[in-house]
C-alpha positions as YAML, in Angstrom:
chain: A
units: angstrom
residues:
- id: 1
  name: UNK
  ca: [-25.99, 2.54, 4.74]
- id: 2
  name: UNK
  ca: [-25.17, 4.40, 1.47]
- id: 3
  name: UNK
  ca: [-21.17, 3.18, 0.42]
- id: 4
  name: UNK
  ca: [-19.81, 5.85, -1.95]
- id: 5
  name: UNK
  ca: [-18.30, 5.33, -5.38]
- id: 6
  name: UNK
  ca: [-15.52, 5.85, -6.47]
- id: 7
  name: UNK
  ca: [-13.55, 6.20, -9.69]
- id: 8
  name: UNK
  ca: [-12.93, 3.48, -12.30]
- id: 9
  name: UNK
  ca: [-9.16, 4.18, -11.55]
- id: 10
  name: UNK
  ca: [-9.90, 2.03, -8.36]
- id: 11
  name: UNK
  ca: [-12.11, -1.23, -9.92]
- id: 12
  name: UNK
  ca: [-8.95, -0.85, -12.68]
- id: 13
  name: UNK
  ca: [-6.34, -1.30, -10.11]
- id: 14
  name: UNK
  ca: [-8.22, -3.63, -8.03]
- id: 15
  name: UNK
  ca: [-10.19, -6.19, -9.95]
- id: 16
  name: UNK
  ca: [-10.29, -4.93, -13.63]
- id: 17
  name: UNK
  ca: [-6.86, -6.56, -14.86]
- id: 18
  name: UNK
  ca: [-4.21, -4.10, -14.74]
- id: 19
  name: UNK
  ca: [-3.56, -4.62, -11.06]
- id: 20
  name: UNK
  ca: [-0.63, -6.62, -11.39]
- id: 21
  name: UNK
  ca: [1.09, -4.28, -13.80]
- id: 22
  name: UNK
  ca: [-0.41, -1.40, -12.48]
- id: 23
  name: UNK
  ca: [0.33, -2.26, -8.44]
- id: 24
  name: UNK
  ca: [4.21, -3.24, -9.53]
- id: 25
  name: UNK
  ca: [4.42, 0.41, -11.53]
- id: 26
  name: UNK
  ca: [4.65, 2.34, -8.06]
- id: 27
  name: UNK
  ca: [8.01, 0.50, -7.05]
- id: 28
  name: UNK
  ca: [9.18, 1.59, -10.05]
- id: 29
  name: UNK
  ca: [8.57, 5.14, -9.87]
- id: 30
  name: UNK
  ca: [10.06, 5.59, -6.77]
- id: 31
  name: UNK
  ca: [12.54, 3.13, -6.45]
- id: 32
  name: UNK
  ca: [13.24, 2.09, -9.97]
- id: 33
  name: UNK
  ca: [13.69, -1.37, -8.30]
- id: 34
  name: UNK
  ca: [11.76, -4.92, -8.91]
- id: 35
  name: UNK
  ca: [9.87, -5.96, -6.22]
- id: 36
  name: UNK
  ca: [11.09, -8.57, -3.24]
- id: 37
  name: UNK
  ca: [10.00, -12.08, -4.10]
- id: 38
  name: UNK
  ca: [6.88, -12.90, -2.17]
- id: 39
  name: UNK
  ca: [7.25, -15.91, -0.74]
- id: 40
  name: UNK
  ca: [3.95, -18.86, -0.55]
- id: 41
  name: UNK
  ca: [1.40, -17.58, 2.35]
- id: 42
  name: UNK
  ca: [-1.13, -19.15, 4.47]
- id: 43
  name: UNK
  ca: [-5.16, -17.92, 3.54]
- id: 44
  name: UNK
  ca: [-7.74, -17.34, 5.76]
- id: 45
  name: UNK
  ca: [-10.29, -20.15, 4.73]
- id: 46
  name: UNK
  ca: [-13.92, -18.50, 3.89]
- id: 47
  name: UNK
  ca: [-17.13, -20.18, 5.33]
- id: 48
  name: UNK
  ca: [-18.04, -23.08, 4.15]
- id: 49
  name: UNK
  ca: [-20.55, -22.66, 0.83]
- id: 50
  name: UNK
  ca: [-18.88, -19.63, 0.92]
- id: 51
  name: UNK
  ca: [-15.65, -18.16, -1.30]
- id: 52
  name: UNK
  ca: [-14.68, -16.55, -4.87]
- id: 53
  name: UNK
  ca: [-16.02, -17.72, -7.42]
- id: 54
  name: UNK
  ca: [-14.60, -20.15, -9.53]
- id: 55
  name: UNK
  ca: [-15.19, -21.66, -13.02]
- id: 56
  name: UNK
  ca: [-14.07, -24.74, -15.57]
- id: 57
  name: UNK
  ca: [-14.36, -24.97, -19.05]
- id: 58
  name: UNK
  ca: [-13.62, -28.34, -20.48]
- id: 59
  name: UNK
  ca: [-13.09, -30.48, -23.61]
- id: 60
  name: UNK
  ca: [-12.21, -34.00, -24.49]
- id: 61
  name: UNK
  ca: [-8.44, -33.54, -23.42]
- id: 62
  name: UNK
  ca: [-7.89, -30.33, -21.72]
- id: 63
  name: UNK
  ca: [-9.25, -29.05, -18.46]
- id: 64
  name: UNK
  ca: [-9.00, -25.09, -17.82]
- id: 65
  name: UNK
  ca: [-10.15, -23.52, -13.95]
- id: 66
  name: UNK
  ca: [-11.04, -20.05, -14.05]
- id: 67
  name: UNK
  ca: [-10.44, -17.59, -10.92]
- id: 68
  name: UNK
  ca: [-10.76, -14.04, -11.01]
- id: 69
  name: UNK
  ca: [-8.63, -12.47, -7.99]
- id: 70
  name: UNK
  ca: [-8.49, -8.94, -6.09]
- id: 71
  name: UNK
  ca: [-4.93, -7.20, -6.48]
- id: 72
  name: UNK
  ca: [-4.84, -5.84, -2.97]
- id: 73
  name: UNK
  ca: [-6.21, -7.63, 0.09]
- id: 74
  name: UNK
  ca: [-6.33, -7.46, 3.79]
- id: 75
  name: UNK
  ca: [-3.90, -10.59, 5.63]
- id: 76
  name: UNK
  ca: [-7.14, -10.81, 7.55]
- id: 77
  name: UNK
  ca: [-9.62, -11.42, 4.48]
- id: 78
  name: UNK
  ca: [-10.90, -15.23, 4.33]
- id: 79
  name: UNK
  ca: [-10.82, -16.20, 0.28]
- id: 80
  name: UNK
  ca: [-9.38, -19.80, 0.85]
- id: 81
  name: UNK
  ca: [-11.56, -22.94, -0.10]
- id: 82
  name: UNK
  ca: [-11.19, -26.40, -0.76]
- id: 83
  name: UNK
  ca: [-12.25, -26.60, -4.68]
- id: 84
  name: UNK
  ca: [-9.59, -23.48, -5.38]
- id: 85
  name: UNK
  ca: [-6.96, -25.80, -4.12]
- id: 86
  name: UNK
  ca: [-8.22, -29.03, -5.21]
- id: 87
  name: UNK
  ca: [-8.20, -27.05, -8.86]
- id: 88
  name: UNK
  ca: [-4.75, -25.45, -8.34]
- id: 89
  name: UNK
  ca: [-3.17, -28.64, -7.44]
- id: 90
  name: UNK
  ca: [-4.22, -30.49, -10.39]
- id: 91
  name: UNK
  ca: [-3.27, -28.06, -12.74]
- id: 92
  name: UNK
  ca: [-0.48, -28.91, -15.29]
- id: 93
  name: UNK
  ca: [0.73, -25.41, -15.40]
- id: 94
  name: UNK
  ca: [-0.75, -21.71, -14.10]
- id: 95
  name: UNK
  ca: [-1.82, -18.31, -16.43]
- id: 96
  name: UNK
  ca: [-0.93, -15.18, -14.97]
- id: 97
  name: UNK
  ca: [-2.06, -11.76, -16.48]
- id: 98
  name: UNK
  ca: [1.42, -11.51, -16.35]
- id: 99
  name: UNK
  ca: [4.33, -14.36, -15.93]
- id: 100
  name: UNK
  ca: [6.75, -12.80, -13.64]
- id: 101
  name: UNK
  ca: [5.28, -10.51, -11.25]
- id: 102
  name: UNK
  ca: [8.70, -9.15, -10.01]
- id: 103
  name: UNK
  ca: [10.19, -8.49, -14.03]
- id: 104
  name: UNK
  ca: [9.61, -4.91, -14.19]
- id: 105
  name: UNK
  ca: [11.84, -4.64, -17.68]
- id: 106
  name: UNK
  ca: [10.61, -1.80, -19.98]
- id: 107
  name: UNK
  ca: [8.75, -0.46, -16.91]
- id: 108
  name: UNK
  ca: [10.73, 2.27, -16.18]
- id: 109
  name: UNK
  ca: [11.54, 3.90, -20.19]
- id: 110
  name: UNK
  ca: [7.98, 3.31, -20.54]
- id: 111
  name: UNK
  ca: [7.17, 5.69, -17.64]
- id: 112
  name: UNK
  ca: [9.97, 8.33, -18.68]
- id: 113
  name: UNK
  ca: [7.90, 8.21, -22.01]
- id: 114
  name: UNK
  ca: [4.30, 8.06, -21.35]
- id: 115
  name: UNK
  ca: [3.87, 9.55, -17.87]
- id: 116
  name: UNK
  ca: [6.09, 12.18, -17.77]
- id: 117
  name: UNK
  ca: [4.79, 15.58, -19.51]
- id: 118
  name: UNK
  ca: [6.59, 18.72, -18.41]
- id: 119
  name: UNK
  ca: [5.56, 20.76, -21.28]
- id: 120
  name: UNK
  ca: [2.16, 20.08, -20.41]
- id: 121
  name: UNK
  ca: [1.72, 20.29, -16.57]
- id: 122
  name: UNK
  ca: [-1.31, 19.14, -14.60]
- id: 123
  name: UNK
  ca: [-1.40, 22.93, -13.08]
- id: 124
  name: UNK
  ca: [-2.27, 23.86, -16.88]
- id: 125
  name: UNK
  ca: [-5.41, 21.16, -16.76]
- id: 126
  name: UNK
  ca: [-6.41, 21.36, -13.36]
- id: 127
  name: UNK
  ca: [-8.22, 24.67, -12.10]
- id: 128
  name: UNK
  ca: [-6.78, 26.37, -8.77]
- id: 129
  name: UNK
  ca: [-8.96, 24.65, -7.36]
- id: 130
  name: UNK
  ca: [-8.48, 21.41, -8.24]
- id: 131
  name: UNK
  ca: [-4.71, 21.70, -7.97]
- id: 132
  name: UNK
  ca: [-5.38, 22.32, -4.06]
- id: 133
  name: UNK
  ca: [-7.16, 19.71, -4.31]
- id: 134
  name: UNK
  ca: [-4.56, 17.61, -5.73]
- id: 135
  name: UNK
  ca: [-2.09, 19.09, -3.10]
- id: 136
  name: UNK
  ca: [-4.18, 18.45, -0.15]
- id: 137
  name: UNK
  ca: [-4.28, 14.87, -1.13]
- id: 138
  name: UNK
  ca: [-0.73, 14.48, -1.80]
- id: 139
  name: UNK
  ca: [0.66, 15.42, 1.60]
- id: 140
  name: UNK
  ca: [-1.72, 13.06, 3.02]
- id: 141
  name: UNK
  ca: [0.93, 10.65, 1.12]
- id: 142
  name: UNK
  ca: [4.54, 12.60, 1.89]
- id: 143
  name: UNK
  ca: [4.40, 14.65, -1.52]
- id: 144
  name: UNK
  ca: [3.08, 17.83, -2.97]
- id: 145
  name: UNK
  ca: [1.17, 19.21, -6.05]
- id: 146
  name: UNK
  ca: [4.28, 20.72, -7.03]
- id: 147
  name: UNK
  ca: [6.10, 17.19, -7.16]
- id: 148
  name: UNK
  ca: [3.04, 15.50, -9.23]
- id: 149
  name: UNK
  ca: [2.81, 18.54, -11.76]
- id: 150
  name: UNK
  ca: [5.47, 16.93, -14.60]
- id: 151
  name: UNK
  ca: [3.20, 13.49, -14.31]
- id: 152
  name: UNK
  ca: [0.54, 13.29, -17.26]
- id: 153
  name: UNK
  ca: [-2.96, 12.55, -15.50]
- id: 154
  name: UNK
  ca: [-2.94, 9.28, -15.65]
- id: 155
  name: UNK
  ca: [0.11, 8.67, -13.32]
- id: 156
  name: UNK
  ca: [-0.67, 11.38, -10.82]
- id: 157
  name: UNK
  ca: [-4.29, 9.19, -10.49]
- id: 158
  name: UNK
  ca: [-2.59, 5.93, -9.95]
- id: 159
  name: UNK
  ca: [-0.47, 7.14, -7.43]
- id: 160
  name: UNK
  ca: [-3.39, 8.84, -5.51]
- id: 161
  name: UNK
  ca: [-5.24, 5.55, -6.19]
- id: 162
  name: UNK
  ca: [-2.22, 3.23, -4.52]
- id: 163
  name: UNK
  ca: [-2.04, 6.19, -1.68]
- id: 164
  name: UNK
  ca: [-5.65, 5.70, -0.97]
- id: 165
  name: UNK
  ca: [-5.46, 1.74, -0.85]
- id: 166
  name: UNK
  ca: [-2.81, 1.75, 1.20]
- id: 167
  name: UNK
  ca: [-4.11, 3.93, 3.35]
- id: 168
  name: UNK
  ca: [-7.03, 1.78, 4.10]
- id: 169
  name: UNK
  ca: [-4.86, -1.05, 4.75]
- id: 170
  name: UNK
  ca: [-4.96, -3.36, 1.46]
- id: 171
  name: UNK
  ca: [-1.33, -4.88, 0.06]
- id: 172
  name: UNK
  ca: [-0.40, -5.68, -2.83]
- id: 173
  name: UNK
  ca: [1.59, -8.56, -1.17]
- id: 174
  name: UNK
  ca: [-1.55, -10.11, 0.31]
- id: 175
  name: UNK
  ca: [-3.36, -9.58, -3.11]
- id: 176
  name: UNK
  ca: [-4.85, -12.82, -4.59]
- id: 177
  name: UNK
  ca: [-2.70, -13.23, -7.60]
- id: 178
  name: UNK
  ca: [0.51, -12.53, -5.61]
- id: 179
  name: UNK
  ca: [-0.63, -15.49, -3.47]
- id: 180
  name: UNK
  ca: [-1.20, -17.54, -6.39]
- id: 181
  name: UNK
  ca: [1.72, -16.27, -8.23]
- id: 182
  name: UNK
  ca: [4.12, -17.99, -5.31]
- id: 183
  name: UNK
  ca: [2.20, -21.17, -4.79]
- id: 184
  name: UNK
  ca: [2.80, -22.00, -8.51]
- id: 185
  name: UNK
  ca: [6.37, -20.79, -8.47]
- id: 186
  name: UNK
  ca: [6.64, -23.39, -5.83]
- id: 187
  name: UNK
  ca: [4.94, -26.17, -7.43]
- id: 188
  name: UNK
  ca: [8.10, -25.94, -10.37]
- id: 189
  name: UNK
  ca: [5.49, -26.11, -12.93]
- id: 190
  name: UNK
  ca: [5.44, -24.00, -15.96]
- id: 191
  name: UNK
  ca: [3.89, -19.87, -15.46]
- id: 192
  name: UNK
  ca: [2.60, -18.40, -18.28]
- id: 193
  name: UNK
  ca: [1.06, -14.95, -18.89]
- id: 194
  name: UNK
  ca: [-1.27, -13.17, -20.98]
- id: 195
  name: UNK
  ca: [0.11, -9.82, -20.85]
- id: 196
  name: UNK
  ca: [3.60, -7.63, -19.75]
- id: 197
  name: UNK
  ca: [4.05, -5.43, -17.28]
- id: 198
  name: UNK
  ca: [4.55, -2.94, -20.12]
- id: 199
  name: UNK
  ca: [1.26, -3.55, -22.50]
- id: 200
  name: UNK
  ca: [-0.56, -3.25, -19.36]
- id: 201
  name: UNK
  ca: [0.77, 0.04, -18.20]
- id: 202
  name: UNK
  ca: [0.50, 0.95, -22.03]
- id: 203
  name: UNK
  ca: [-3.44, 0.22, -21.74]
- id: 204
  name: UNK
  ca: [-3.94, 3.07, -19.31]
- id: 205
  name: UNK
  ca: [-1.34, 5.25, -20.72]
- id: 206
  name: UNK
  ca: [-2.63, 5.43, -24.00]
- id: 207
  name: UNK
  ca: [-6.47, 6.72, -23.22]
- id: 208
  name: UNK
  ca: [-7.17, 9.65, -23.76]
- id: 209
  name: UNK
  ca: [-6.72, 13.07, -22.09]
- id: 210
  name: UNK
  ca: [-9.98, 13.34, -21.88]
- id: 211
  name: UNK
  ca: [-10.21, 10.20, -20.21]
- id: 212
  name: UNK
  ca: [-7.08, 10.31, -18.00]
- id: 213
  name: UNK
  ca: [-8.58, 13.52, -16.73]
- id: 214
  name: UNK
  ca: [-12.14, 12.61, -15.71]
- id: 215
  name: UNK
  ca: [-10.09, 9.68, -13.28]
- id: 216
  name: UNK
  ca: [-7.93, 12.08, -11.82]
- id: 217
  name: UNK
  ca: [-10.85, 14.46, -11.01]
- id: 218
  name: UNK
  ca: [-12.71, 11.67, -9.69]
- id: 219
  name: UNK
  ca: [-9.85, 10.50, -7.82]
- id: 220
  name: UNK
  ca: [-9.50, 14.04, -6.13]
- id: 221
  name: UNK
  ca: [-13.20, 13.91, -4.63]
- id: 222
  name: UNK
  ca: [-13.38, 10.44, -3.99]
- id: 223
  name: UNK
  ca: [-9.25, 10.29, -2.14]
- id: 224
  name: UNK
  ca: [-11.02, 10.14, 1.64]
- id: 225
  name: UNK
  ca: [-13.55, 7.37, 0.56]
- id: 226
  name: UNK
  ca: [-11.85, 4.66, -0.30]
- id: 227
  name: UNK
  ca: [-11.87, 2.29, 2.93]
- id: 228
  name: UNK
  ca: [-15.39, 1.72, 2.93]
- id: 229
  name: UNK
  ca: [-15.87, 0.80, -0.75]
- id: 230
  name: UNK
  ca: [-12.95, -1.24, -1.09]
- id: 231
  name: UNK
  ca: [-14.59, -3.68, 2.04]
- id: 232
  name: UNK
  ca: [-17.80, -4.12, 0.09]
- id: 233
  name: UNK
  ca: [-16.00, -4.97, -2.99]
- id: 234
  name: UNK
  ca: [-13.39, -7.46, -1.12]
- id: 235
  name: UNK
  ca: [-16.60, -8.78, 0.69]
- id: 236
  name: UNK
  ca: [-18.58, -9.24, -2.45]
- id: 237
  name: UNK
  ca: [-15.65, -11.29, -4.14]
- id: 238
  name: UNK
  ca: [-14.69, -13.04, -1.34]
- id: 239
  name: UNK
  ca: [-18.61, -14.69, -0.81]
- id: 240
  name: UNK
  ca: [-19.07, -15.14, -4.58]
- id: 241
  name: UNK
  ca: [-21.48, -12.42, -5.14]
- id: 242
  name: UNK
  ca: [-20.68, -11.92, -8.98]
- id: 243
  name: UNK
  ca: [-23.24, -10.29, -9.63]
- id: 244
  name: UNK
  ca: [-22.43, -7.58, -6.89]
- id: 245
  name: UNK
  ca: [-19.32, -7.38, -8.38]
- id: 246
  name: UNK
  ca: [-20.41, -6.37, -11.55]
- id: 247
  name: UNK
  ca: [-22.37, -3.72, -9.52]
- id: 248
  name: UNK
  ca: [-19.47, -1.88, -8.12]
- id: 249
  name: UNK
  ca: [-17.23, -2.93, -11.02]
- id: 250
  name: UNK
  ca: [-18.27, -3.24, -15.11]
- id: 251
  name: UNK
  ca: [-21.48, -1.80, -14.37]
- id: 252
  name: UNK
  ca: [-19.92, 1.19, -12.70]
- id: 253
  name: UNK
  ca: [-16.70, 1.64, -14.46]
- id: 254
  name: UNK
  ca: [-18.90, 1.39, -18.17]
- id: 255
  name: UNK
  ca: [-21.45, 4.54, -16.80]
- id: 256
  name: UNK
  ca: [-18.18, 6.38, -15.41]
- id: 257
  name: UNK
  ca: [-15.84, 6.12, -18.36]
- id: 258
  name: UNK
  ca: [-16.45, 3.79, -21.51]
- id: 259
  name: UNK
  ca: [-13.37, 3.85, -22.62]
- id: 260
  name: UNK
  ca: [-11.62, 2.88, -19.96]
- id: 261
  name: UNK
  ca: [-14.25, -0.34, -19.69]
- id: 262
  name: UNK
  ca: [-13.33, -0.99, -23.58]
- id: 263
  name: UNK
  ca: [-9.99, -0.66, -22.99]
- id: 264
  name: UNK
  ca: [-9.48, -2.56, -19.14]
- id: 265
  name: UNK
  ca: [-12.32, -5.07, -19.68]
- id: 266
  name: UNK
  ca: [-13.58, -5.47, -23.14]
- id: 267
  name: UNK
  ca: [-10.65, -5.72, -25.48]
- id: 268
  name: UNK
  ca: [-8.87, -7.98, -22.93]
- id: 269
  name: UNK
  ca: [-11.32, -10.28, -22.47]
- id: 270
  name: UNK
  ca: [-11.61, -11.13, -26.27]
- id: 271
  name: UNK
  ca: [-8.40, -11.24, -26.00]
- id: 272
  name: UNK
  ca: [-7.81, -13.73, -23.64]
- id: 273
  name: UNK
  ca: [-11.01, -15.88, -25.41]
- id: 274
  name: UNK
  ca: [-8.36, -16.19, -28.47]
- id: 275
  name: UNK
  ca: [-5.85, -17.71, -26.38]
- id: 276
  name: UNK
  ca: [-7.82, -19.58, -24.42]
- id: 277
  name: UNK
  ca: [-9.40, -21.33, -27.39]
- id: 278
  name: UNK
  ca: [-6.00, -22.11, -28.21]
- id: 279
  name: UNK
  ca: [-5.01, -23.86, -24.83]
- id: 280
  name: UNK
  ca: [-8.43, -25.96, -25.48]
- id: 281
  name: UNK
  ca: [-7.33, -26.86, -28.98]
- id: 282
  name: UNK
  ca: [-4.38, -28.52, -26.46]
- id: 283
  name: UNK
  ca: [-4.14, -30.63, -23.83]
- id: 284
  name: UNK
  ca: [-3.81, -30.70, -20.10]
- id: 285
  name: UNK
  ca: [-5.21, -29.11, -17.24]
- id: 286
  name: UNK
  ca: [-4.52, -25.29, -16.26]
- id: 287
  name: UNK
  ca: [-5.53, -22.79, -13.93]
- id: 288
  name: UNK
  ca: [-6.13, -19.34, -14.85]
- id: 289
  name: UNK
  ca: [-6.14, -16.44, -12.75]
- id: 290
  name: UNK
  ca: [-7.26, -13.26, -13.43]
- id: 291
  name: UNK
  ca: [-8.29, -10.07, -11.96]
- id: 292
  name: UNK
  ca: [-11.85, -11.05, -10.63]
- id: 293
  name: UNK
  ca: [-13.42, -8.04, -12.86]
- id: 294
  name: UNK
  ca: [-12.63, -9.89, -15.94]
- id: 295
  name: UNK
  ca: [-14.91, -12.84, -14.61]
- id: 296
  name: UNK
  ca: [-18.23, -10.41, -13.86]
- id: 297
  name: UNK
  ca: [-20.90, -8.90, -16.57]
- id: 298
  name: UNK
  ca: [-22.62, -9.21, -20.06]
- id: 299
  name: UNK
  ca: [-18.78, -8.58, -21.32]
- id: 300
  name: UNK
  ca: [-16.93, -10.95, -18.92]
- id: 301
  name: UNK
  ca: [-14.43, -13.62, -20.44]
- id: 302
  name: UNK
  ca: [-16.65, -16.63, -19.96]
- id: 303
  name: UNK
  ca: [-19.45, -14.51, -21.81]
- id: 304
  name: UNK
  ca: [-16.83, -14.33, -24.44]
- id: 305
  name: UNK
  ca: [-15.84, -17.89, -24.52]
- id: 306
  name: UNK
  ca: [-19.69, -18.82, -24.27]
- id: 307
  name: UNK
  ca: [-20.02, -16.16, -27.76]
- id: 308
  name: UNK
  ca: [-17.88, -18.85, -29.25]
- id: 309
  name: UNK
  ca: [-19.29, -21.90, -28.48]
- id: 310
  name: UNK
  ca: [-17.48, -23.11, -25.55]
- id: 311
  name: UNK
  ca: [-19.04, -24.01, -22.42]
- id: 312
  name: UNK
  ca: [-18.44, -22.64, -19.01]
- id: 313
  name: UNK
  ca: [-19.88, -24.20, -15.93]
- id: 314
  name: UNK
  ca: [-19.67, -22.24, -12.36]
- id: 315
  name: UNK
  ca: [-18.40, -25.01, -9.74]
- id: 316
  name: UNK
  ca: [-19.81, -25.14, -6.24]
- id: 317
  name: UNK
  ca: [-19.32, -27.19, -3.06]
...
């Protein structure tokens, strides 16, 4: 069977990074509201041999677990595995892409300044034809072309993106990092991030209109697709196929739109290197826990660490 492909707007939102800021940004838009606290919930445990992948790097006095997560999951999908706990529970503290999944300060201004663009309205982008496009696909989600029109490119994608994800019956709540994110909160141990909520809605933002245009166009004839690529990618994560992932993911996202794999992949992973260099010049044990995107590819953050000299071993059952 031939799965379709679909736009770099979704491997952004799902596994490249941004999902946590990105996946919070909708409650924002419409309600202008954090999100409810999500409280510690039970996994599905994968097969045995079977699970994400996850990776260590290690020095002398410090002890740092990578896991790469998928924003939006199925309650149903079986990710759970004895080494991800045994790893989480040792940890001294937890890394976030972002600390405090519910803070949604600077969201909103942010929005009001970067996604909003009356003056220049997608109906004066888009052709007709597109823009029935774009209208078709919005009342599929309660809204209209007419009610997306003031939203730069960028925004009216994500919002098709989250429509589509929903639709096929992924949650944010279920989503590996929100999981994560509650489990340490109840452990009382220190959260740290790498990023806000605002840098990484800046990130998308700030591409180009060249860029932000090619995702919504994609977006518009990929809207109806979505279920069936969003299971291979879940299933490919969820059995450790990294290599599958960077398939449907880098590989994907880097022939679709090179910018947006410099900015959502690239840039952050070298990043992230710097800091994590610093934790190792520390000491302790952490977990880190990252969109799983991050962790797949010739560009991924342990090929980054590896670029400077620090060693990253893959840990199995």
């Amino acid at each position: 069977m031939r799965f379709p492909r679909l736009s770099s707007r979704f491997r952004a939102i799902l596994m490249a990074g941004t999902g946590a800021g990105l996946l919070l940004l909708a409650p924002s838009v419409q309600a202008q509201a954090p999100a409810p606290t999500v409280e510690p919930a039970a996994v599905v445990a994968a097969p045995a041999g079977s699970g994400p992948g996850l990776w260590v790097v290690r020095d002398a006095d410090s002890t740092l677990y990578l896991f790469g997560t998928v924003h939006v999951l199925k309650p149903e999908t079986a990710w759970g595995t004895r080494r991800v706990d045994q790893a989480f529970a040792a940890a001294d503290e937890y890394w976030f892409e972002i600390a405090d999944l519910n803070n949604q300060e600077g969201v909103v201004p942010l929005i009001q300044a970067k996604g909003l663009s009356p003056q220049r309205p997608l109906s004066s982008l888009l052709t007709v034809e597109e823009m029935a496009d774009l209208d078709l696909a919005a009342r599929t989600v309660g809204s209209t072309a007419a009610q997306l029109d003031p939203l730069r490119p960028w925004l009216a994608s994500l919002q098709l993106a989250l429509a589509s994800i929903q639709k096929a019956g992924y949650v944010a709540a279920n989503g590996g990092d929100q999981v994560l994110h509650a489990r340490a909160a109840a452990t009382g141990k220190p959260i740290k991030g790498f990023e806000t909520a605002p840098q990484q809605i800046g990130f998308i933002a700030d591409m180009s209109e060249e860029a932000q245009l090619a995702m919504l166009r994609s977006g518009l004839k990929e809207f109806d697709q979505a279920e069936a690529f969003l299971d291979r990618m879940v299933t490919a994560w969820s059995t450790g196929d990294v290599d599958g992932l960077d398939s449907l993911i880098g590989q994907e996202m880097k022939a679709e739109s090179p910018e947006m794999y410099a900015v959502m992949l690239t840039r952050r992973n070298q990043a992230w290197a710097d800091q994590i260099q610093t934790l190792l010049a520390g000491s302790g044990t952490a977990f880190i826990s990252v969109g799983a995107g991050h962790l797949a590819g010739v560009d991924s953050l342990q090929a980054q660490l590896e670029q400077r000299g620090v060693r990253v071993e893959r840990i199995r059952d």
